[in-house]
N, C-alpha and C positions, 0 to 999 in steps of 0.2 A: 504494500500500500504506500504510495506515493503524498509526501507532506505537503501538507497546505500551502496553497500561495501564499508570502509572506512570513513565512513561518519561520525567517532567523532567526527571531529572539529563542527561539528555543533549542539552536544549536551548543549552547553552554550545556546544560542538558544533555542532549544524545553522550557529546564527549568526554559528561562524566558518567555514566551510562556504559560508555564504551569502556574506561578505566575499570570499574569496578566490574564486569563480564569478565575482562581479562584477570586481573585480578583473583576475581574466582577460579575460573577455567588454571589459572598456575599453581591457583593453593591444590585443586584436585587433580590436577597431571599427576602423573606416575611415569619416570622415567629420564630418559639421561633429557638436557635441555643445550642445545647451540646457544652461544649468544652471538649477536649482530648486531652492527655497527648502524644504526637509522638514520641517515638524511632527517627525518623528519624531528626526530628529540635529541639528533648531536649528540649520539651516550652507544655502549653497547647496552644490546638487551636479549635477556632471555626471550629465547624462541618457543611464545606459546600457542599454539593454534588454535583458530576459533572453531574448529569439530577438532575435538580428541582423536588424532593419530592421523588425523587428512592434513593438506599446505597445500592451500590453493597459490599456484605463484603464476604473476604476470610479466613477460621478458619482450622488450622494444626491443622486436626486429628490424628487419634492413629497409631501407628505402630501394625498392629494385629497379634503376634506371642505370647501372652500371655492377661488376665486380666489387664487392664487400674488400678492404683488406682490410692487413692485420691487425692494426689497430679494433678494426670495430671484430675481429675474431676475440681479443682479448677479454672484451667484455662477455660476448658470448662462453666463452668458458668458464668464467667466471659465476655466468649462474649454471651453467652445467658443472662442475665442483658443488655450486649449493645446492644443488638438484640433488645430484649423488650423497652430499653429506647428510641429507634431512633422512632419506633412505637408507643411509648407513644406519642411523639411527631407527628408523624400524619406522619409517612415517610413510603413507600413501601420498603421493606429490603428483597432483594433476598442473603440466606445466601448457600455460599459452601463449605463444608469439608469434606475434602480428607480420602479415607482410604488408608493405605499405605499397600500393599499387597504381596509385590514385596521383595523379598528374599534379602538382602542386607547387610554390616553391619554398626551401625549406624553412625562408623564414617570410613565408606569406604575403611578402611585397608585392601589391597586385600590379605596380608600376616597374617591373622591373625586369620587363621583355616573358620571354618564353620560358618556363620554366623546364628544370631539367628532364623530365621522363619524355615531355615533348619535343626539347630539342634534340636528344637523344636517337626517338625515334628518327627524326626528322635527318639527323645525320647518316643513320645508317640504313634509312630506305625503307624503315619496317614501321607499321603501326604502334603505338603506344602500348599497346595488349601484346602485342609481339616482343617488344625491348622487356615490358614487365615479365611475359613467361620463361623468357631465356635467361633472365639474369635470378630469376625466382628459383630456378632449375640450378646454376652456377653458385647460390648461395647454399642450397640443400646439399649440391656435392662437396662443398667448401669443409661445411659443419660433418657431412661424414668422414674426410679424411683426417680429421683431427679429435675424432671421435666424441664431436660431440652428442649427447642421445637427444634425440628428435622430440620436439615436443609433441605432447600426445594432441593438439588442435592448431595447425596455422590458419588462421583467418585472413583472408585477403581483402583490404579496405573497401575493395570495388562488389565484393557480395556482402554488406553491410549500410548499403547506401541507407534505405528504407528506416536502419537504428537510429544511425546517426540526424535523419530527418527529424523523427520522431523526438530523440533528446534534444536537440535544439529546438523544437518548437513549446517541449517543456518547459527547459530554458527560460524561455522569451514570456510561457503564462503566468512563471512566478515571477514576473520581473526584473530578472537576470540576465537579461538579455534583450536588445532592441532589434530594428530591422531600419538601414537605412539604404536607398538605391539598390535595391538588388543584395545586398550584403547583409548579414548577421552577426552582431558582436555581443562579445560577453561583455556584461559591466561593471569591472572590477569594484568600482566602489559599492557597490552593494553586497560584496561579498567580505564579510569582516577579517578573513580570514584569509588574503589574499596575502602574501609572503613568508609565510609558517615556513614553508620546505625549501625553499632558499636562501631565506633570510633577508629577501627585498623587501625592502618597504616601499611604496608606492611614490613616493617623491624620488627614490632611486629609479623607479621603473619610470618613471616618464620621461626618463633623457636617457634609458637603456634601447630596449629592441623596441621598436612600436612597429606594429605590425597593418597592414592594410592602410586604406586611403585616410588620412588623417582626420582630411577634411569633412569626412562623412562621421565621426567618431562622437560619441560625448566626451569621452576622455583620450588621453593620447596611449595611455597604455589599456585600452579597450584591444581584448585581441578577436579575430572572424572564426565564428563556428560553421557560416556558410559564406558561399563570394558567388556574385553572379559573374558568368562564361563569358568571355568575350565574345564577340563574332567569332565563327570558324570553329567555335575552342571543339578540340576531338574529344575530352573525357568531359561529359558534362549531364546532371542530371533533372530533371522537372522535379521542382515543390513548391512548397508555398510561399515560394518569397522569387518564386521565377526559376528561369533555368539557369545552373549554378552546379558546384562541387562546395565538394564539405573541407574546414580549415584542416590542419595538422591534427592538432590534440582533441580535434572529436573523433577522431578515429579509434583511437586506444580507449578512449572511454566508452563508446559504443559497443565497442567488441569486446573489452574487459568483464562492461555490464554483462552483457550476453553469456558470456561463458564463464563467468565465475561469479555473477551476482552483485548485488547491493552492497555487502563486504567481504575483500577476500585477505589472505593472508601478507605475502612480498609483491612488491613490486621490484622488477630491475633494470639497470639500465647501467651508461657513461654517466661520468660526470658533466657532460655537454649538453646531458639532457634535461638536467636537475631545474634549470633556466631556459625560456621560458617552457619548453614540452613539458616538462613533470609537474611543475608548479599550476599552470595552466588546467592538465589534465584533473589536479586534485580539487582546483576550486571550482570547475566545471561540475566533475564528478559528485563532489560531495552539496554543491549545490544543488544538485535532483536529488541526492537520497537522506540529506540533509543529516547524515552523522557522517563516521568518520570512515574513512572508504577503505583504506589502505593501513594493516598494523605496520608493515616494518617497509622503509624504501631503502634499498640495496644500490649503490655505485662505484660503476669499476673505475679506477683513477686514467689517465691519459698512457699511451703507449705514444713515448717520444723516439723521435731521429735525432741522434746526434744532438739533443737538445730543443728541437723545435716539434712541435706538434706533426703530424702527418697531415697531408693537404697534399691532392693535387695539382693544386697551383704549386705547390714549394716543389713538386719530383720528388715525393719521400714518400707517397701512399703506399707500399710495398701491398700485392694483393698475394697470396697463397701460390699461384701458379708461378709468379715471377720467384719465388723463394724458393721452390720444387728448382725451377730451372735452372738455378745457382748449384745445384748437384745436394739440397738438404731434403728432409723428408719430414713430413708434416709434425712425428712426434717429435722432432727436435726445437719445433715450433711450441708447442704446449709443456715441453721443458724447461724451454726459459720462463715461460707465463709462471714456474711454479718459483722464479728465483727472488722472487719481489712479489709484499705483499700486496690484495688486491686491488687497498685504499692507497698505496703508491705509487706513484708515478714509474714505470720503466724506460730505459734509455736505451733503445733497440739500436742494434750493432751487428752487419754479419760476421762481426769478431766473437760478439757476443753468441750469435749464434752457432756459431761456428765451436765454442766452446761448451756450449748447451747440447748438442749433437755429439760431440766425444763424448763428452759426463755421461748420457742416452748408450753408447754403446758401450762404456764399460760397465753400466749397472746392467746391462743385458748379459752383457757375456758374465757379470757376479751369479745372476739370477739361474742362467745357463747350468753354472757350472752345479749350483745347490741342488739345481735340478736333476741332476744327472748325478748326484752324489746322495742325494734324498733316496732312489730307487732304492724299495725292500729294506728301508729304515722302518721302524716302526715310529709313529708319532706321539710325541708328551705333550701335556697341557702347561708347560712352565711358561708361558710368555706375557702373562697377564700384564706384568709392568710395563712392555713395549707397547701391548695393544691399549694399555691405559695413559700410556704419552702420546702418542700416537693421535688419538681421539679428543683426547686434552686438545690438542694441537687444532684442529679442525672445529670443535665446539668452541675454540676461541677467537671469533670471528674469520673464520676459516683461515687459516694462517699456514699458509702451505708451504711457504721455506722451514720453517719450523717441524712439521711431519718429514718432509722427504728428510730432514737432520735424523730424524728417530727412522726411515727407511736405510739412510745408508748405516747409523751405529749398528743396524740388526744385520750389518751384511759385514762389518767390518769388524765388532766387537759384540759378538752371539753373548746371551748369559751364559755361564757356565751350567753344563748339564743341558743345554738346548741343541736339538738335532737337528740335522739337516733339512727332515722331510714337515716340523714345525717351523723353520724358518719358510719353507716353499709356501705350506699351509698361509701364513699367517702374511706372506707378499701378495699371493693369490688375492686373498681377502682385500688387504691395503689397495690394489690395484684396481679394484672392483671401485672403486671411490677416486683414484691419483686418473686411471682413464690414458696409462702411458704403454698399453697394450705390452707390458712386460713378458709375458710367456707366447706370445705368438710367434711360430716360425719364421712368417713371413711378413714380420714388423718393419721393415725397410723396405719401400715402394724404391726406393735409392739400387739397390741387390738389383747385378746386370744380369742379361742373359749373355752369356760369354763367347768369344769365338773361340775355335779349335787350337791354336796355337795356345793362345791366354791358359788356357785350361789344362791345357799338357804342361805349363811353362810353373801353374800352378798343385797340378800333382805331383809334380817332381818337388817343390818344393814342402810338399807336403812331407813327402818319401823320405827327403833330406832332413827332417827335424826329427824324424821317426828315428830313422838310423842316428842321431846326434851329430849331423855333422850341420854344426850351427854356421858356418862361415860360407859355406855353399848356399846355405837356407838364404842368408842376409842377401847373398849377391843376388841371386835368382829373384829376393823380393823388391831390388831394387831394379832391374828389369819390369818387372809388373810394373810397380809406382811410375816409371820412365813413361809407361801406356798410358798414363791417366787415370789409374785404378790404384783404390788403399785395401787394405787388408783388416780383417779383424779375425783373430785364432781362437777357438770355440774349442773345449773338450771334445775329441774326434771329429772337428770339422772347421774350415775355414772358407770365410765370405768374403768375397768380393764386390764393392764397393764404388759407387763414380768418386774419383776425388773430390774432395773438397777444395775448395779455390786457393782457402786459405792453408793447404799443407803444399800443393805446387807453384804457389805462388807466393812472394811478401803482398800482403793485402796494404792499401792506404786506408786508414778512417781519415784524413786530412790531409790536404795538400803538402803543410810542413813536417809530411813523413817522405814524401818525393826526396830523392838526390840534391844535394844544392851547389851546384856547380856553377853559379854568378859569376865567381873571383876566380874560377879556372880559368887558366889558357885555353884558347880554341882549340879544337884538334880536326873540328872540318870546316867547313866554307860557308855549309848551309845546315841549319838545325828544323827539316818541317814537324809544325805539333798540329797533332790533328786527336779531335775528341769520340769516343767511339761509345754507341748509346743503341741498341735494335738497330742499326744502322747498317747490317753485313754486306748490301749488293753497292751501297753507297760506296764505303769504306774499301771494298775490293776493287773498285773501279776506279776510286782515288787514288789508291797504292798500285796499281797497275801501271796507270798514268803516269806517276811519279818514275816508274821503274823505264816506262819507253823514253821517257822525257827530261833522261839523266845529264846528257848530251857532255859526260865528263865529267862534272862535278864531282869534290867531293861531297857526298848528301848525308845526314841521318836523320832517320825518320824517329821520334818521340811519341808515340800512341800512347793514350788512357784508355780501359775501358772503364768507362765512367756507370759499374751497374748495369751495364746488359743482361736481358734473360732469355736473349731466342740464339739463334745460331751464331750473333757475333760471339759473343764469350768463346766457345770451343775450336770457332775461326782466329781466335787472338792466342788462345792456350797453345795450340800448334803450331802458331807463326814463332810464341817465344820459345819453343822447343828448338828451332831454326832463324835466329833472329836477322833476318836477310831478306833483303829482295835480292834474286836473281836480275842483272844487267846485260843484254846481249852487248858484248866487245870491252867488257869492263869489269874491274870488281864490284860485287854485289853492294849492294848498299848496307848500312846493316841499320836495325830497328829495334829501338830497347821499348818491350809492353810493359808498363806498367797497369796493375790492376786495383781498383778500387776497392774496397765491399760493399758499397751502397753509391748511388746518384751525389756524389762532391756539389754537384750544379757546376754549369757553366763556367762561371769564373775562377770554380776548384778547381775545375779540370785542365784548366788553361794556367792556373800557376802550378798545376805539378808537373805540366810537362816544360812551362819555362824554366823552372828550374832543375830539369835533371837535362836542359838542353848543353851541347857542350859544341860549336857551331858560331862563328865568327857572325853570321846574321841569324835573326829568326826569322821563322815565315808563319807563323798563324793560319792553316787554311782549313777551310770548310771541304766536308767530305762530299760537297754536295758540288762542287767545284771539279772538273776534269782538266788536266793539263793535256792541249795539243802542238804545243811547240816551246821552241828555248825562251824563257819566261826571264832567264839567269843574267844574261846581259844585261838587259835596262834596269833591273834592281838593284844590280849590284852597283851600277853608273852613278845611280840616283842615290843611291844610300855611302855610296866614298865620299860626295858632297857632305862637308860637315855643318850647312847648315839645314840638313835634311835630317829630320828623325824618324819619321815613318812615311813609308810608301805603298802603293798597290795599286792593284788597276780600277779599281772605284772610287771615284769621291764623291764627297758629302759637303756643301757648304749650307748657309744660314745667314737670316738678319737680325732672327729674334730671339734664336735658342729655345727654339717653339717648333717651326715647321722647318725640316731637312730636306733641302732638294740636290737630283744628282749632278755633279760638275763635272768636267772635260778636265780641270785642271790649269798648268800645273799644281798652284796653290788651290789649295781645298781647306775644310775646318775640321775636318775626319777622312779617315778611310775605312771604309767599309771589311769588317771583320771574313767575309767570305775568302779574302787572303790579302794580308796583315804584313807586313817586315818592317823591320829595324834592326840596327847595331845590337848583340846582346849585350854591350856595355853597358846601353840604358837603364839595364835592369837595375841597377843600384842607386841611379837616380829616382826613379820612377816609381819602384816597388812595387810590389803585386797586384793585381786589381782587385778590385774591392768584393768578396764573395758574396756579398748580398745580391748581385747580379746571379741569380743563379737561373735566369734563363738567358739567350743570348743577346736579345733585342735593346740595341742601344750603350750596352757594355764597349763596344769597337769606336762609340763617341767616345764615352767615355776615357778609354786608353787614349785615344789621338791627344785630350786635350791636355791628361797628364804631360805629355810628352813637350804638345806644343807651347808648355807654363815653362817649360824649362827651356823656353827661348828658338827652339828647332822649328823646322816649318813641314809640314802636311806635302806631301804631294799625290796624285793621281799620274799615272802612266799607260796613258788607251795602246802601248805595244805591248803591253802587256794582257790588257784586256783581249787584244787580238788572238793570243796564243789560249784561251782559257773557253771550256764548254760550261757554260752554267747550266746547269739543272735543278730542277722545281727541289724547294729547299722542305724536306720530307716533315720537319718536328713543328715547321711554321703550318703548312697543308694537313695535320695530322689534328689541328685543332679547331673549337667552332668559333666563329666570329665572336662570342663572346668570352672566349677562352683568351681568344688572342688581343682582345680589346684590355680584359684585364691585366694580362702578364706583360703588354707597353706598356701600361699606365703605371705599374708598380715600378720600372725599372725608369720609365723617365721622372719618377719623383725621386727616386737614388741621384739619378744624373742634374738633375734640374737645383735640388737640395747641396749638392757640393759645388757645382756652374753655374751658380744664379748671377752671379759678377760677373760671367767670365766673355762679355760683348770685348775687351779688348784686346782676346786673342782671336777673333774671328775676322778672315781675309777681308770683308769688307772696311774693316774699320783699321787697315793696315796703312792705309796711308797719313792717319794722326801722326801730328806733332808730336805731341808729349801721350804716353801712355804708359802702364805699367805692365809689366810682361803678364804677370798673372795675379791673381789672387792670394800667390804667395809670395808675393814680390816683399823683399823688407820694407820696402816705403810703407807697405799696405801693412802687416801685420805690426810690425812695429811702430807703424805711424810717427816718426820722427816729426816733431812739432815743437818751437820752443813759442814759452807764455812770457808776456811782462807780468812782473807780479800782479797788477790789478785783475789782468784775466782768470789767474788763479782760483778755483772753487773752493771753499773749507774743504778739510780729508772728510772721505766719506763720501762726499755730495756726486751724485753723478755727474761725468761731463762727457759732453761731446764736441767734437768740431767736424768739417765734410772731410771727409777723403774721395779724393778724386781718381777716375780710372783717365776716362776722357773727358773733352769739354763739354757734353753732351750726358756725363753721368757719372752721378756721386752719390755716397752714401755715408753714415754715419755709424762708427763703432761705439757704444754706451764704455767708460772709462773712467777710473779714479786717479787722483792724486795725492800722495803718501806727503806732500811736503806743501808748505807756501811759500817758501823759499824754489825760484828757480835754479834749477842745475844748468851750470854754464856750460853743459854739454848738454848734446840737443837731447832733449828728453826720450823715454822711448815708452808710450803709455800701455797699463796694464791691459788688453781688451774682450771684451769680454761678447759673445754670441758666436 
């Protein structure tokens, strides 16, 4: 029975109503109790459910208009662990998770073009209902190869329309809700209770997210439970407010109601979603049923790169397939998830992983071996104390670094008097709960199917450790390893393995793990760096090129693979086994690979190979770039000019440091990154580029102008142009117009934010009088300026004077003075922005 309209005052009430049920319900449980960490009351607490021995839990699924990654896996496991642990504990766990199906965008801006399921479709040629089943499909095989267990009901948002109408039109009869243009919004302020679960308060929320057309709003943090369809729009449905789809958080609440009721036990989810989705969802929610909706809300903390959140804007959304492809295997994936607890933050590494996957196979081969030592043991009950830390461990807010500590002491230090076949016992058990498929034969989806040679090459050295002859064994194994294949030696059995990256390779997590060979002597003529990314038919044809179009030089090529997961990676593994281009009439070139373990970006990639370059010039060139003729003369022409610092066959000039158009040259304001030279002496002038470029667009300004602050001038060389095949540039055509709208705009605020001064190193403004080289010019930074004492400000008082670039443009640095006495040396003032 559904409460009256108006019936807030009475929700003090329900909620203490709700305290004392629980309350009771805990004084008369019988049995062990979890506790958990609640979003909602910031405390752990015992886990008591509202039916004796049921846990109804609610888990936000995927938004299905693309591959889920790992990050949002993290969470997923997270309540697959709570799932498994309430059922360790002897609980019936009916789990449901939502797929979200429903064309929308994520944070409900109806102003803000197409949203993604649509643009999606729209990219790849298939209907909406099409991108949704496929990727619906591609999340479910995700979650089985990391074994998560399936929940027993996914709802899909698009067969719940009819709910979701229905509670919003509740909504709106008790007041809770308006209708303005086509649109439906909840209205916060009539829900007293509106930032309990995140801890906003409503003057926070209205300069936080505001969701939908403002101007149709009574309040600004009023968020849409329904939106009317544009013209055209493809997901859209009739009700009574018009033809429309339903907002984000009436979806979970709809579906939640539906299969778990008025109130249910957990709710789970990130911490991304605590703001607005979860909080939204709560005041919606408990505003129809007008108690408390939700006892305990569960969040899994962020799963970081290298320090920054996953985004794919940033190049660090790592999805499961690209990880498989790296030569790991999915449990090695849900072994790191167990290294950090779930309310912390992890700092994802395929160093990290890479170490997560060893640890994975030496507890197998422990497990292996108990197992194969346990046969025809008989089994004792002594293990209480482990199984009571153990469980400890897990009832304390699921604390899983903690237990696998109590799975490895039971593998490395047994009690005394504990057997083999009670140690197997009691992993069995633990595994049943940990979900790291320990006893499974065929637990590495990694394990090749071998060729004939591999195979003989490894029974002999099988033969050879039988017989003892360990020196034989080693050579033979290092044969194998030489193929691309690791070993792991098993009680009467050994497996073969795809290498891991990081055993045949020195892996980068950072560029200043690259070589630094700046301050070296040159030892060739030319250093190409070139970034390698999915990129294999590019990349092959670039280095081909290179190879026809040697014309004598001496050359070395520098590759990164910057994170590849398709065939470059195994195309670059076997180039550095032979690190050479072949040269018809000449010595081979030779090519040092450097490998990365994850996506550096852009600018990472391009300073690890500037600095392991060792090459009297560098050449920066894009793989998307073919060389058809000698390119070598006019660069090198151009670049023995010492008042030349960088050259190529593009330029770039400018009036306003706004819009770039292309130039003929000589003088230019940039050159164009698709191939880049200069002196490598520069590099110690100039320093690195800045890695917050971490995708290309604008970064090749940005380098020119470093360059050109330090007095050197830009050039463009169209014989050079002549010699070069451009080709459609694959990572720019790979994105949708609004992918690529956003990743300039981030990158010319980088460039725009450090060149905002910098009109007086651009070719038009070259023939001024008076001007300062750059921005770091000392005039400018130091501002040389002497005062009569009257000019003087008290110490303390801000001062300013103009600094001038040209006669046409000045600015002013904010600045103190320490003294009111002038210094008979020209002053040099502190300054400060």
């Amino acid at each position: 029975m559904l409460p009256a309209r108006g019936c807030l005052r009475g929700r003090a009430a329900w909620r203490l109503l709700d305290c004392a049920l629980l309350e009771w319900i805990a004084e008369s449980w019988v049995g062990k109790h979890m506790k958990l960490f609640n979003t909602l009351t910031r405390r752990k607490e015992e886990v008591v459910p509202l039916r004796p021995g049921h846990i109804r839990m609610y888990s936000c699924g995927p938004t299905v208009y693309r591959y889920i990654h790992i990050g949002n896996l993290r969470t997923f496991t997270m309540a697959d662990w709570l799932r498994r642990a309430l059922m360790h504990e002897g609980l019936a766990v009916l789990q449901v998770k939502n797929i979200t199906d429903v064309g929308h965008m994520r944070q409900e801006r109806l102003d803000r073009g197409e949203d993604k399921l649509i643009s999606q479709a729209r990219q790849e040629g298939r209907t909406a209902a099409d991108i949704a089943a496929f990727y619906t499909e591609a999340f479910h095989e995700d979650e089985r190869r990391l074994n998560i267990l399936p929940a027993q009901i996914f709802p899909r948002a698009t067969q719940h329309i009819q709910e979701m109408i229905t509670l919003t039109k509740a909504l709106e009869e008790r007041g809770l809700a308006y209708s303005a243009g086509g649109n439906v919004y909840f209205d916060v302020q009539r829900f007293p209770y509106y930032g309990t679960l995140s801890g906003n308060q409503i003057e926070a929320v209205a300069v936080g997210v505001h969701e939908g057309d403002d101007s149709a709003k009574h309040n600004p943090e009023d968020f849409p439970l329904w939106k009317a369809a544009e013209p055209g729009r493809e997901m859209a449905w009739e009700s009574p407010w018009g033809r429309g789809f339903p907002g984000w958080h009436i979806e979970c609440s709809a579906m939640a109601l539906r299969y778990l009721g008025m109130q249910f036990d957990i709710h789970t989810g990130g911490v991304d979603n605590i703001f607005p989705h979860h909080e939204n969802e709560l005041a919606q929610s408990e505003g129809f049923t007008g108690r408390r909706w939700v006892s305990y809300w569960v969040h899994a903390q962020h799963l970081l790169t290298d320090g920054l959140k996953m985004a794919k804007s940033t190049g660090n959304a790592y999805t499961l397939d690209e990880i498989l492809a790296r030569g790991f295997e999915p449990m090695a994936l849900r072994y790191l998830f167990t290294t950090a607890h779930y309310r912390h933050r992890l700092n994802f590494t395929f160093g990290a992983l890479t170490a997560a996957q060893t640890t994975l196979r030496r507890l197998r081969a422990a497990v292996r071996r108990i197992e194969v030592e346990a046969l025809g043991t008989p089994a004792e009950a002594r293990l209480d104390s482990l199984r009571s830390a153990f469980d400890a461990a897990i009832a304390d807010d699921l604390n899983l670094p903690r237990a696998m500590a109590v799975v490895w002491n039971l593998l490395r230090r047994p009690p005394d008097g504990v057997g083999r076949a009670e140690q197997c016992a009691l992993l069995r058990e633990w595994d049943m709960l940990l979900g790291l498929r320990l006893f499974e034969e065929e637990a590495a989806p990694a394990t090749l199917e071998l060729q004939e040679p591999i195979r003989r090459t490894i029974a002999a050295r099988v033969a050879a450790r039988r017989a003892g002859n360990y020196i034989f064994a080693d050579e033979l194994r290092a044969q194998i390893e030489a193929a691309g294949l690791a070993l792991t030696d098993l009680p009467g059995d050994t497996r073969a393995y795809r290498h891991d990256l990081g055993r045949s390779a020195q892996l980068l997590t950072s560029s200043r793990e690259a070589p630094d060979r700046a301050e070296q002597p040159a030892r060739f003529t030319w250093s190409i760096n070139l970034i390698a990314r999915n990129n294999h038919d590019d990349l092959q044809r670039c280095l081909a090129s290179i190879a026809r179009n040697a014309s004598g030089q001496r050359i070395q090529v520098v590759v990164i693979d910057n994170g590849s997961t398709d065939e470059t990676l195994p195309f670059l593994q076997e180039l550095s086994r032979q690190p050479s281009l072949p040269v018809s009439g000449q010595e081979s070139i030779p090519v040092e690979v450097l490998f990365a373990d994850h996506n550096l970006g852009f600018a990472g990639g391009r300073n690890a190979t500037t600095r392991a370059s060792e090459g009297r010039f560098v050449v920066l060139l894009d793989t998307s770039i073919e060389l058809a003729g000698d390119i070598w003369a006019p660069l090198q022409a151009a670049l023995e000019d010492p008042s030349v610092g960088v050259a190529g066959p593009y330029g770039l000039t400018t009036r306003d440091l706004r819009e770039f158009e292309e130039a003929q040259g000589p003088d230019v304001d940039a050159v164009e990154g698709y191939l880049l030279a200069y002196r490598r002496e520069l590099l110690t002038q100039i320093g690195p580029l800045d890695e917050k470029f971490r995708f290309y667009r604008l970064a090749d300004i940005h380098w020119s102008f470093f360059i050109k602050a330090c007095g050197l001038r830009a050039v463009a060389l169209p014989e050079v142009a002549a010699q070069l095949i451009k080709h459609p540039h694959r990572e720019w055509y790979s994105l949708t117009p609004e992918e690529q709208a956003a990743k300039s705009k981030k990158n010319y605020d980088l460039f725009r934010k450090r060149w905002h001064h910098g009109e007086s190193l651009l070719v038009a403004n070259m023939a001024a009088s008076q001007r300062w080289a750059s921005h770091d010019d000392r005039r400018h930074l130091d501002a040389i300026h002497t005062h009569s004492p009257d000019e003087l400000p008290p110490p303390g008082r801000l001062h300013t004077h103009p600094h001038r670039h040209l006669a046409d443009h000045e600015h002013a640095h904010p600045h103190y003075h320490d003294s009111l006495v002038e210094s008979p040396e020209p002053e040099q003032d502190a300054v400060s922005g």
